[in-house]
N, C-alpha and C positions, 0 to 999 in steps of 0.2 A: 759610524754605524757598526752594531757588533752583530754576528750570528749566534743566537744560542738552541741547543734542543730541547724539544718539549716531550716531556715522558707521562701520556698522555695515564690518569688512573682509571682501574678497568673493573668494574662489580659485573660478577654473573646477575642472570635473571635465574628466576626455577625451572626453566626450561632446559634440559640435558642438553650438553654441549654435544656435537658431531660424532667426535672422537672423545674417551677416557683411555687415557695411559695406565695400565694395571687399574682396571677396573670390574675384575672379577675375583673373587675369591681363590684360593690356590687348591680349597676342595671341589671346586666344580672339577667332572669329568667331561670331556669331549668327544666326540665322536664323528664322521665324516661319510658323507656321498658325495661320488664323484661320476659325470657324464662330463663330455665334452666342451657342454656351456657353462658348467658352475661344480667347484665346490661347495658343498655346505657344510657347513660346523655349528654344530650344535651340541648344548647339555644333554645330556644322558635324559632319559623320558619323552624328547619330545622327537623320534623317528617317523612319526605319522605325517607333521607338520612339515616335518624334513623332504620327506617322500614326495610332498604333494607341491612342495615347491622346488623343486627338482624337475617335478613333472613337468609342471606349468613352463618354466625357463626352457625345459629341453625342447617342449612342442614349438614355443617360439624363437627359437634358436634355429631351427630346422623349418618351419614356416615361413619366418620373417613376413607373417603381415603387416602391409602398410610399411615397407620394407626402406629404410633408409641406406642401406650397401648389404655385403656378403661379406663383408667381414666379421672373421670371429676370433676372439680369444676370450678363455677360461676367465672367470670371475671367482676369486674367493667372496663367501657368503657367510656373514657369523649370525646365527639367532642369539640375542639378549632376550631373556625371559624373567628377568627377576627384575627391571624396571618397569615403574603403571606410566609412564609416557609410553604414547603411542607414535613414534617416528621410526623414521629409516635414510640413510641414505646412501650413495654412491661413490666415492672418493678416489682420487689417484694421490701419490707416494705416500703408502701403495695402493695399488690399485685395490679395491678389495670393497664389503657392502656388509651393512649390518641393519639387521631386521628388528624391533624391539615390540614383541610380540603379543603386549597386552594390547587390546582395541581401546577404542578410544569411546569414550562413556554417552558422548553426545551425538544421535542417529541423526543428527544433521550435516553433519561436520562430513561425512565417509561414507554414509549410505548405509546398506542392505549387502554390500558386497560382503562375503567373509573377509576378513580382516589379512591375514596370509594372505589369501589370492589377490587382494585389492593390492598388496602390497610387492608382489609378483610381478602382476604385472607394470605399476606402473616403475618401480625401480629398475628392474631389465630395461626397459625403456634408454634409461640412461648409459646401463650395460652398452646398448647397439648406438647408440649416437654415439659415444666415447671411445667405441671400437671404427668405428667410421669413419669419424672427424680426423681419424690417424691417417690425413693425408696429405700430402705437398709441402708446404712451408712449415704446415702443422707437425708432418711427420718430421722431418729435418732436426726440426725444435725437440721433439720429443729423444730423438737418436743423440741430441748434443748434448740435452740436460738431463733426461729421463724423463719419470710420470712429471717432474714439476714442469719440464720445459712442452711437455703436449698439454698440459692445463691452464700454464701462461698463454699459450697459443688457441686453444679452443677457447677459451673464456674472453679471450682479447676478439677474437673474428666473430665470435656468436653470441648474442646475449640471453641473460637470464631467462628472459622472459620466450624465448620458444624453447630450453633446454624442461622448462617446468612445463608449459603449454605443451608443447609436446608429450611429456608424456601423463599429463593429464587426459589429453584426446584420445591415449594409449591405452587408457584404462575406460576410457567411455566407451570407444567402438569395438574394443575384446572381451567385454561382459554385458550385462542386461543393463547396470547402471551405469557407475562410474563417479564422479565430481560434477562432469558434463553435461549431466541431466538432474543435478539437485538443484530446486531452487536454492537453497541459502546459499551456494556457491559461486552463484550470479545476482543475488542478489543486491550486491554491491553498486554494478553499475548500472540496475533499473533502476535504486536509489540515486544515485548522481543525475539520470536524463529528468524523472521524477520532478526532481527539485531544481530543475534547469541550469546544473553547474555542470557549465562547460571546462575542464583541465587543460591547460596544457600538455603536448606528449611529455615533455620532462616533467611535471609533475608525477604525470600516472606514472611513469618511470620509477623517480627516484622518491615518492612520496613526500608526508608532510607532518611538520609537527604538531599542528594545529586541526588539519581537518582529515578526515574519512579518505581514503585513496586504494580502491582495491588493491590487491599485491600481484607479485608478476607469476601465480600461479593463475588469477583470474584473467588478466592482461592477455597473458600466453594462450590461453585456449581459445580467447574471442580469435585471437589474429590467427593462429594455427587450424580452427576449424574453418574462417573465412579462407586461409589459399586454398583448403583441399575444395572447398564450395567454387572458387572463382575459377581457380586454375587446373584441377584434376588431381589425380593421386600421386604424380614425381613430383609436384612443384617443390616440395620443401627439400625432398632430397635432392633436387639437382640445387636449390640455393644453399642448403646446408654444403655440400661437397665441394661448391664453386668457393662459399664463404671460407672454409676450414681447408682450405688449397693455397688461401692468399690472394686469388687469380689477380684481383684487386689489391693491394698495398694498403690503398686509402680508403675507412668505412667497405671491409671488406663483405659484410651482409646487406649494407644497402644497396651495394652496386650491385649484388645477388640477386636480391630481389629487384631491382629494375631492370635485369638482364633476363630475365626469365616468366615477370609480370607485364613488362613493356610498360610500366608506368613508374614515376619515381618514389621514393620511399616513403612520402610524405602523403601524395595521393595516395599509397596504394594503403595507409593507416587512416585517413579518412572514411574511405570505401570500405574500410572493414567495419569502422564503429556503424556508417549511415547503416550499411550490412544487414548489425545485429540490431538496430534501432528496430528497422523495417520489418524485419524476419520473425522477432520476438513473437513469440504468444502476444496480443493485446488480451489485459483484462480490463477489466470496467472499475474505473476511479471510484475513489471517494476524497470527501474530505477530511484529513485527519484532525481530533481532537482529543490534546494530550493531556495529561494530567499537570504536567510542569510544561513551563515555556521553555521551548529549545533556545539551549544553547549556541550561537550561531560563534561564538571564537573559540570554540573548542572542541572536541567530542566527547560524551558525557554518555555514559550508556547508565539503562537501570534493567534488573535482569529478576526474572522469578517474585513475581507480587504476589502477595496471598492476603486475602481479607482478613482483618484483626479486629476484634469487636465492630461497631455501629458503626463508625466514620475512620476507621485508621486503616491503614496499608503497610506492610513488611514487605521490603525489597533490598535487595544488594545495588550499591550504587557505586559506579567507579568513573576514570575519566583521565584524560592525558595528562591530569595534574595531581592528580586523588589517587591514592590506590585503594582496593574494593573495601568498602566496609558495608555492615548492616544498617539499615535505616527506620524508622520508623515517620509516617505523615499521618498526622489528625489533624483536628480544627484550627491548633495554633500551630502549625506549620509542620515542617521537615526538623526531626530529631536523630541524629548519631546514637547509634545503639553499641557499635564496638566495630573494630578493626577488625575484620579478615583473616584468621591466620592463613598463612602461604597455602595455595591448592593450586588445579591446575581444571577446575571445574566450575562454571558460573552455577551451575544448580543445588538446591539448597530444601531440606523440607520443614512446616513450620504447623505445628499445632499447639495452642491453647499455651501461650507462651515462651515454648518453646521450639530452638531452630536446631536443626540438626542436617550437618555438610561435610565432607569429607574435605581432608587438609593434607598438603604434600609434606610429607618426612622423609630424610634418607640417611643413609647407613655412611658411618663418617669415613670411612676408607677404601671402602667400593662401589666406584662411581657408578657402576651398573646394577647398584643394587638401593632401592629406593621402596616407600610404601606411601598407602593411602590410607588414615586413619579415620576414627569419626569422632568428630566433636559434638558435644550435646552445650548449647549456649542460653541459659533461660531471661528473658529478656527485664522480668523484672528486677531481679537483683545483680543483672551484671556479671554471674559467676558462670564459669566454661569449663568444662570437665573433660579431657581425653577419656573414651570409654573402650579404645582398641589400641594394640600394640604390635606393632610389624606389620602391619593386614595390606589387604589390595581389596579394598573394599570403595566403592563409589554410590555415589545417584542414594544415599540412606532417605529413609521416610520416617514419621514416626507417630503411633497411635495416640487418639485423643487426648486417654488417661497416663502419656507420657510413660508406660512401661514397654513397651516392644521398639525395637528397631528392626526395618527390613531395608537389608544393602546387597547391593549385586557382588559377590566375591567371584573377579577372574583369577583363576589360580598361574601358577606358572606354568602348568602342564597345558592347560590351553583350554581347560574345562571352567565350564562360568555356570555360577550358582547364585541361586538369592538363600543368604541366613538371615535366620529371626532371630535376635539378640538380646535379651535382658537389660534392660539399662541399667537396673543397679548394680551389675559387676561384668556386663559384658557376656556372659556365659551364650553358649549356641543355644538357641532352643530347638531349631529345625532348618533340615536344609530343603531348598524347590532344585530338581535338577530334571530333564529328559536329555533322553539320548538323542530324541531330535532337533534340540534345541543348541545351536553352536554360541548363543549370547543373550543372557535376560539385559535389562536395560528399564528405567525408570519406573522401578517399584513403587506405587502407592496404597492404600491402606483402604480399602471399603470399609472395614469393620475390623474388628480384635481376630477374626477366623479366614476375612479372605483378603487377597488384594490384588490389585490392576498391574499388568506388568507387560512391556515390548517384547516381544521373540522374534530372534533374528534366528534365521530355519538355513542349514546347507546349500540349501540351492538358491540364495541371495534374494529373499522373499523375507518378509516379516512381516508380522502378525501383532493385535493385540491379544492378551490372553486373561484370565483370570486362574490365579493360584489359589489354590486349598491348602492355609495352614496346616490343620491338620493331619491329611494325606499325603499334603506333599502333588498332589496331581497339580496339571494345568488344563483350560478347558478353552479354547478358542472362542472370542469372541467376533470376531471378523476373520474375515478371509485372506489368505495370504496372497502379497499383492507386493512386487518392484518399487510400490511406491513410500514414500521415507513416512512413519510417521515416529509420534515420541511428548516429550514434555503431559502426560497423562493426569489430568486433576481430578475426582472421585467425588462426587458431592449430589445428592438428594435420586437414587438410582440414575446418575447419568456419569457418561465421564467422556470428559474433555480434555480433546488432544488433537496434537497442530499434524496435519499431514498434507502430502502434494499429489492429494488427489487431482486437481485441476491445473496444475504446472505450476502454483504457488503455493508458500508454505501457510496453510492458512486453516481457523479453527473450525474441529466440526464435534457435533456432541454424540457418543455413542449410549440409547435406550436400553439396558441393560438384559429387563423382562423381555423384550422383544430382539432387541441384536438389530434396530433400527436406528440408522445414522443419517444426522442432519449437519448441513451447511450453514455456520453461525457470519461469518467474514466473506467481505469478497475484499477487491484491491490489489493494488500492486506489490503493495510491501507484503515483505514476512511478517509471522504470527506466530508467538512463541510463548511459554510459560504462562495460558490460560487458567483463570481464575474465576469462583462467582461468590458470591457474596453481598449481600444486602439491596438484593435485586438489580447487581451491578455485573458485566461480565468485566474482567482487566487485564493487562494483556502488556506484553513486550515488542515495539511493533519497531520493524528495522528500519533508519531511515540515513540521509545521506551524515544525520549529525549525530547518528547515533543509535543506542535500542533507546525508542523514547515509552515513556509507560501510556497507555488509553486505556479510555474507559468507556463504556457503553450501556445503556438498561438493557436488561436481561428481557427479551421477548420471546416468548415462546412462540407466538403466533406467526412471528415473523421467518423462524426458520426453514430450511429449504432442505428433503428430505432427498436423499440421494441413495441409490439402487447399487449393486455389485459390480454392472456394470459401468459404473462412474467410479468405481474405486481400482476397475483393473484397465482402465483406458490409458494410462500412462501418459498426461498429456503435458510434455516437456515445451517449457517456454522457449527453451534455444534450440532449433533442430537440428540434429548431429550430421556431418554430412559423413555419409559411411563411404569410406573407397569400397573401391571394388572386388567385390568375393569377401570381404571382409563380414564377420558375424561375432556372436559373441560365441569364446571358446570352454567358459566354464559351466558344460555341458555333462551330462554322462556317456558322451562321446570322445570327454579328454581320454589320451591312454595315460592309464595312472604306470609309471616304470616300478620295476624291483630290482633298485639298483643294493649293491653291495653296501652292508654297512661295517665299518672298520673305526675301530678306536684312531683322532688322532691326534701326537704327542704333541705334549706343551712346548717342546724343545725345536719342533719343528721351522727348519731354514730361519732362527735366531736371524743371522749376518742375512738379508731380506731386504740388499741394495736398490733402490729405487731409483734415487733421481743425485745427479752431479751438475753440478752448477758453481758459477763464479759467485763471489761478493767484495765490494769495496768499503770499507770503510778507514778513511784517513790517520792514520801514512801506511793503512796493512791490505794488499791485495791476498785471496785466498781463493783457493779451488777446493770444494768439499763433494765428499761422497757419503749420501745417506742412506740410513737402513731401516728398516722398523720391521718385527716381524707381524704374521696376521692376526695374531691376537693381544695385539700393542703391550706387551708387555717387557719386550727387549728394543731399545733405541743405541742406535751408531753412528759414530761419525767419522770417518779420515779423512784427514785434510795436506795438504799444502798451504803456507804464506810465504809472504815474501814481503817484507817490509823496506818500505822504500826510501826513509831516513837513513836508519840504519846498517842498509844494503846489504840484509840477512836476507837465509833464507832457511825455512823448519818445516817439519812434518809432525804429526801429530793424530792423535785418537782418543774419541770419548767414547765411554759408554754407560748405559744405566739400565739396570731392571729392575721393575718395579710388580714382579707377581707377588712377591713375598711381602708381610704386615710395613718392613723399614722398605723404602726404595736404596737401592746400594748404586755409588755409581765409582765409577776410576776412569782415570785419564792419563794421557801423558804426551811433552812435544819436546821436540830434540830440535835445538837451533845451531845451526855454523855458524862458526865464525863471528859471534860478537867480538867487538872491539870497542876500548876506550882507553883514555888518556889518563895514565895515575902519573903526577911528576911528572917527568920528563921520558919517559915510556910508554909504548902505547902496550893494553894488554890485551891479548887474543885467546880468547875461549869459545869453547861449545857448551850450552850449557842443556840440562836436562830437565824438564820439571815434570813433576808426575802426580799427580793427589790421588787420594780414594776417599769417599763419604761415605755416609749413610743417613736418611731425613726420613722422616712420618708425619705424610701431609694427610692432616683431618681434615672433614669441610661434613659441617652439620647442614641441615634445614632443618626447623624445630620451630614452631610457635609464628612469632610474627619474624623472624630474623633470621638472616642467613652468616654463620660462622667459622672462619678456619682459624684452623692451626697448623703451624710447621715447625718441625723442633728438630737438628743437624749437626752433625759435625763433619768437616774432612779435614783431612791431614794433608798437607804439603811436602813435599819434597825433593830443592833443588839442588843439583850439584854438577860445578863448574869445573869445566875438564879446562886448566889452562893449557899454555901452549907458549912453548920458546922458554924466556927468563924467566917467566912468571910461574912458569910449569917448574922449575927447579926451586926457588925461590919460596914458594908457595902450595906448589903439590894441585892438587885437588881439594877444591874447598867445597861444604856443606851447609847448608839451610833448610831447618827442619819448623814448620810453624804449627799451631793447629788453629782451626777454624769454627768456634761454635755458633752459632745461631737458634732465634726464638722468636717466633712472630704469632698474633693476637689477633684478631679482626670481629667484628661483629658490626651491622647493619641490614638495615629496613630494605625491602625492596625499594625498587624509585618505578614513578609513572611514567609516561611518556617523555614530556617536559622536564623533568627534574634533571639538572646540571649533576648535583651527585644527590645520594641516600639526605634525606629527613633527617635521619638519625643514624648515624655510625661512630666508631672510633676503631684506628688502626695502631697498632701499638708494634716495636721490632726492635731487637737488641741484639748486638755481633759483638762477636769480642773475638781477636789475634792475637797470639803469641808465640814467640819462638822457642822451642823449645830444645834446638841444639845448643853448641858453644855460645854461639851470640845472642845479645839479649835486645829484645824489642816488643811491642805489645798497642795495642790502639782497640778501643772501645766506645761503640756506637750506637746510640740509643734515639729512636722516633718516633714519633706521637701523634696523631692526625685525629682531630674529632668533627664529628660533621652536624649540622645543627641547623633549623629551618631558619629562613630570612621572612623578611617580611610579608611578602606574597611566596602561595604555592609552589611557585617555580624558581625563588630564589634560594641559595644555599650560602651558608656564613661557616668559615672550614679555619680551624684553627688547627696550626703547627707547632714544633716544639721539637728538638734536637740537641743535643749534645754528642759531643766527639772529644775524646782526651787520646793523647799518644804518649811515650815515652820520647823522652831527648837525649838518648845518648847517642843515637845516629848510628847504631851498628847495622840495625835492621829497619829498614823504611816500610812501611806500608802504604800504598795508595792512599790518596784521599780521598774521602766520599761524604763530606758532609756539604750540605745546599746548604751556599753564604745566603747571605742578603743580594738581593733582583738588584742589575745594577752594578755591584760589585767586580773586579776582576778574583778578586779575595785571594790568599796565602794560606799556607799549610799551617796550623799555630796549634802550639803544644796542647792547648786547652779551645773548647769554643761551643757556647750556645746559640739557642737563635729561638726567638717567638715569632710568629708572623698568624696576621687577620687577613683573611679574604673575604667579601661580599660578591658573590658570581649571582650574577642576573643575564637575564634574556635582552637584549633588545628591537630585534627583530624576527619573526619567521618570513624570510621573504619568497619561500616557494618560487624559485627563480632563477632561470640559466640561459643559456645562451650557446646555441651551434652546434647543439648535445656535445660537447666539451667540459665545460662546469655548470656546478648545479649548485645555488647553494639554501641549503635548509633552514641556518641557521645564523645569527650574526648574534653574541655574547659578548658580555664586558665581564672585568673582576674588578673591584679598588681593590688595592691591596698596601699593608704596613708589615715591614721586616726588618727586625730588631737583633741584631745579633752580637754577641759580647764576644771577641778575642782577646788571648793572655799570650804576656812575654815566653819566653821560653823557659823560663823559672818561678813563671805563674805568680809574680808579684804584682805586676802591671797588670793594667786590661786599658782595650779601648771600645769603646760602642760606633759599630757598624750599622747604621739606620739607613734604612729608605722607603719614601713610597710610589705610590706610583697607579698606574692603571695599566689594563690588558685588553684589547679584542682578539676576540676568535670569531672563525670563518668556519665551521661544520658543513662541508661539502661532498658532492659527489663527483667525481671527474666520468667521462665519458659514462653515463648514466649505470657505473658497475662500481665505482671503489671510493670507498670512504676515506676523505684526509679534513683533516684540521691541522689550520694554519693562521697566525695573527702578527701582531706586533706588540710591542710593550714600548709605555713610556715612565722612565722612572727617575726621580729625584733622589741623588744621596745629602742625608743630611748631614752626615760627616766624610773626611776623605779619607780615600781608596785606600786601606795600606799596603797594596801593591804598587799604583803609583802615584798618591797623594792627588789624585782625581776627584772632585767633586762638583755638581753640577747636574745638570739633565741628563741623558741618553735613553736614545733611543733602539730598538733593537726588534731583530725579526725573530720570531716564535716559528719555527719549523718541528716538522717532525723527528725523532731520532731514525728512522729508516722508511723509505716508500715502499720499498720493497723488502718483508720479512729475510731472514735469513733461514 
């Protein structure tokens, strides 16, 4: 039986990673406030924004509502304002928080909160549990390793799901709204009791490939607002401080929570769901009837219908196996209208043939710098036009006669406008802006002079409104009100839109002439992207398998006319349970500070050591010290190894910075005492190696496809300090190589289900050579193309390699070329290789045991590997063949960490020419590291 590693391949989604390494331009300026609780850093322009979240962090920093410890330490805080994702997060080595400042398009999603302040508070959140958690076992860990060894430690005793719950709750019970009080935000798991599917915990845990599984932001809040409900306002901080102590060794948060609920882990997660079952708002059922039959093996959402002539429907339709595309349904069925280009918004507007949606673009060398463009798509002839370029533009609408666009533009300064556009070149015609207005939000079209649009108001209230092209004025049509609404459709003086007036997200029609609002839905589920059209209303309705599309006749008589005060009752289906003295802070009784503002340098604490920790990897033990400064632009590393073959032992240093267009990087490790045997001598040297590079890594999003490039060279440079005979004999010898590199990639997103991309190919080429006295050289070239299989969820991935070296054995260089599966394979002058893989699914088995493993998934590959070696004078060849089969095992361990693990079993059809082996073997498929370095 052999062991080999599995180098698992990895495509981004469109969704910003956590962290970008130089991911700002080198012209951005920065600036800084400083209190007690936080740094901030921000671009130049946005000090207002600065100000007020400063504010916020200080008030709670010195409050500590709902107070988890008294401990404090400073937080660096970076504003991103040139990315249209709306996230943020929290991080240790280092420690440090980045806000990304545009809000986020869909008033479902986030609420009525100001977007800052929502983001204030619930990221501080993390701030005070990660200053807290710095206790006992935790703290020890943190002191031996740094930030990584407090966040293998916290992560390991506390799970995901109250780190997010938690501070979800953070932001419910510190403002008027929050996540806490949205329906779409629970509407998750009305949907699952709904539909009478019972989950396992490790399901709801670790989720599923196949079906609908709230995530452990919704998880977290059920069980986080159940202990302050069951057990008072310390329960979770004395479990959270018990758990991040150790006090327990084994399952150190269950024991926490049975220590301090007096029931075991198990009861006390049943009693939370019966809980929220019990507790909920009850609405009054119906029965749903959908347009299409659910999908019951997959999830299948359809989003934004709009009526199209007499009998047809326009919808976006996507699913675990599909990625989104346009659609069209008439009489003879469901028709494909075109693929989706890449966005990061289900909504879409659609008049008289044509659709028009914003598409996600980004800037190929600054990861924090990204846009929203609009695409105009007309459905009869298939043709799609970009009409804007670099823009932050979402939610576009577009008039009857196809010449006006109106899109919400959030600029980076923090000001958000609706422009009217020209479709035939794009030009501004007009901009909608109030000073009282902090976010417009789903512009629709009454007429060619006015239109319908969401206002999200300062004091976390929003409005519908109507704009005056024209003027430029806005005129409130309703009253400002906590409660969420949005998705606005315009048609015959009415307009229709989903709000949570009654604790669900559900449709009501506002009478235009009169400012008179009716109740079209009742029901459990949500309601979203209302429609009417052919005496029909249509609609998005959320369900456990999915957004499924309904459809209903349009009755007038039957609606339910509803007063002001049913639109300011705020009648929340999960009820918050507020500790005590606790209210909501974003009042005009916050103190807003005037704190000092100061330029600060890019240069700032560069060497920004963080965290020191061991690693092994066989025959080299190492101790490293890492660095990164706060605006990840500078990365270090000094180390110690000690290799245990060769009973050396070296020190060493990397580093790279990446503010500037090329990333530059240099290194260098000084080894004792090698030794080996030439003749009948042994030879002793220290030997030195040191490189410097420089690489330009692009990465597009454009169209339907995601693209990098990286193009590098570094140079080498070793030299052996002998020692004794050899040091007279010989002197000091020299090895000088250079290292260029070029790699290509281009591919499709993938769905849920998809093993890899539909469509990709990776393409990479190295090339070595020496460039002192001695002569050596080796040249590497790989080719990966990815291609659909026969079902959705199958992928059919062809290989293709070549490696040639030089044979005169002055200079050797590694080998890195993938033999044939199977093989023990030899270093040979020359060598190609093709290889076919079929990867399929075959099983999701939503399924674990002891919360220890969990496994999601169970995969096969066939696979044939072809590979040609030459003699060392390239007259000869022999073929290398094999085939074979692969399972994989996609799991979760202890309901937090993701590994994939299998075996293979592979036939050689010729022998080994390492050791003239042929036959079966079998072998295990492990990861190359469980734990990063």
């Amino acid at each position: 039986m052999k062991k080999i590693l599995l180098l698992s391949s990895l495509f981004i989604s469109y969704a910003v990673p956590a962290q970008q390494f130089g991911g700002n331009p080198p012209s951005v300026s920065w600036k800084q406030i400083n209190n007690k609780a936080v740094r901030v850093i921000f671009p130049t322009g946005l000090d207002s924004q600065a100000m007020r979240i400063a504010s916020i962090i200080d008030y709670l920093a010195i409050n500590k509502p709902d107070s988890l410890g008294n401990k404090l330490k400073q937080i660096n805080l970076i504003l991103q304002n040139e990315t249209v994702i709306p996230n943020a997060y929290v991080g240790l080595g280092p420690f440090r928080s980045e806000f990304f400042t545009t809000p986020p398009a869909n008033n479902f999603e986030q609420g009525s909160t100001p977007w800052i302040d929502q983001l204030a508070l619930h990221e501080y959140r993390h701030v005070m549990q990660y200053n807290n958690f710095n206790r006992g076992l935790s703290k020890t860990l943190h002191t031996l390793l740094g930030d990584d060894g407090l966040s293998i430690a916290t992560n390991a005793a506390i799970p995901d799901w109250f780190f997010e719950g938690d501070a979800v709750f953070s932001e419910t019970i510190l403002s008027k709204q929050g996540r806490g009080r949205l329906p779409l935000f629970m509407n998750g798991f009305s949907a699952l009791w709904q539909a009478n599917k019972k989950y396992s915990w490790m399901k709801l845990r670790n989720g599923s490939l196949k079906d609908y599984v709230p995530d452990h932001y919704q998880l977290g809040y059920l069980l986080v607002n159940y202990g302050h409900k069951k057990y008072g306002d310390d329960f979770w901080k004395n479990v959270t401080q018990h758990a991040a102590s150790w006090k327990s060794l084994i399952y150190p948060f269950q024991s926490a929570v049975k220590k301090y609920a007096g029931v075991d882990y198990k009861t006390f997660m049943q009693q939370a769901f019966e809980s929220a079952q019990n507790t909920t708002k009850k609405l009054s059922a119906d029965e749903p009837h959908f347009i299409f039959p659910v999908n019951n093996k997959y999830v299948t959402n359809y989003y934004s219908p709009y009526a199209a002539g007499n009998d047809s429907l326009i919808y976006l339709k996507a699913s675990y196996r599909q990625r989104p595309a346009f659609y069209i349904k008439d009489k003879s069925g469901e028709h494909k209208i075109k693929t989706r280009d890449i966005s990061i918004d289900e909504q879409f507007g659609y008049k008289n043939g044509k659709i028009v949606y914003a598409a996600y673009q980004k800037e190929p060398r600054w990861g924090w710098v990204d846009y929203s463009v609009i695409k105009i798509l007309d459905i009869r002839s298939g043709e799609e036009k970009q009409l804007t370029h670099k823009s932050k533009y979402f939610s576009p609408d577009i008039t009857e006669d196809g010449t006006i666009i109106a899109a919400v533009q959030n600029e980076p300064n923090g000001k958000s406008e609706i422009h009217i556009l020209n479709t035939a070149n794009g030009d501004l015609i007009q901009k909608i802006k109030s000073a009282a207005i902090i976010q417009f939000a789903d512009p629709k079209f009454v007429d060619d002079q006015n239109l319908v649009t969401i206002v999200k108001l300062k004091n976390g209230e929003m409005a519908i409104a109507l704009a005056e092209i024209s003027t430029g004025n806005t005129i409130r049509l309703t009253s400002p009100s906590v409660s969420v609404s949005g998705s606005p459709f315009v048609k015959d003086g009415y307009v229709y839109f989903t709000a949570g007036y009654d604790g669900n997200d559900n449709i009501y029609a506002l009478r235009m002439n009169d400012k008179k609002i009716f109740k079209l839905t009742t029901g459990q589920a949500g309601k979203y992207f209302a429609n009417t059209g052919n005496g029909n209303l249509t609609w998005s309705e959320f369900t456990a398998a999915g957004y499924q599309l309904r459809q209903e006749k349009w009755v007038i008589s039957k609606w339910e006319e509803i007063n002001a005060d049913d639109i300011d009752s705020h009648a929340f289906r999960f009820p918050v349970n507020m500790p005590t003295g606790v209210n909501n802070i974003l009042t005009e009784k916050l103190p807003v500070g005037s704190y000092p503002v100061s330029k600060y340098k890019k240069g700032t604490r560069l060497f920004n050591f963080h965290s020191w920790r061991p690693y092994y990897e066989d025959p080299v033990f190492s101790y490293s010290v890492y660095g990164e400064n706060v605006l990840n632009t500078f990365q270090s590393e000094l180390y110690y190894q000690y290799n245990q073959n060769e009973k050396t032992h070296a020190t060493g240093a990397n580093f790279i910075y990446g503010a500037w267009f090329p990333q530059f990087s240099v290194g260098s490790q000084y080894t004792f005492n090698r030794h080996t045997l030439t003749g009948n001598k042994t030879r002793y040297w220290d030997q030195l190696d040191t490189y410097a590079g420089l690489n330009i890594p692009l990465h597009f999003v454009k169209g339907k496809t995601f693209r990098n490039f990286n193009i590098g060279t570094n140079y080498v440079f070793r030299n052996d300090y002998n020692k004794g005979f050899f040091k007279d004999s010989l002197g000091n010898t020299q090895l000088q190589y250079l290292h260029h590199f070029i790699s290509w990639s281009q591919y499709v997103p993938q769905a849920r289900q998809h093993i890899f991309p539909r469509l990709g190919y990776v393409l990479s080429l190295a090339d070595r050579y020496a460039v002192s006295g001695k002569k050596g050289n080796q040249m590497l070239a790989n080719a990966t193309v990815y291609l659909p299989g026969f079902i959705q969820n199958h992928s059919l991935v062809l290989n293709a390699a070549f490696q040639q070296r030089d044979t005169l054995g002055q200079v050797v260089f590694s080998d890195r070329f993938a033999y044939s599966r199977g093989f023990t394979g030899r270093y040979f002058s020359r060598m190609w290789k093709l290889a076919v893989n079929y990867h399929f699914p075959l099983l999701y088995p939503d399924w674990g045991f002891g919360n220890i493993l969990y496994i999601n998934q169970i995969r096969a590959n066939t696979y044939f590997d072809f590979t040609k070696v030459y003699s060392k004078d390239k007259t000869q060849n022999v073929n290398q063949r094999s085939v074979g089969g692969e399972i994989y095992f996609d799991t979760r361990w202890w309901n937090q960490y993701p590994l994939t693990f299998g075996f293979r079993i592979s036939h050689l059809l010729d022998r080994d020419q390492f050791d003239l082996s042929k036959g079966s073997l079998f072998e295990i498929i492990l990861p190359v590291s469980i734990i990063p370095r």
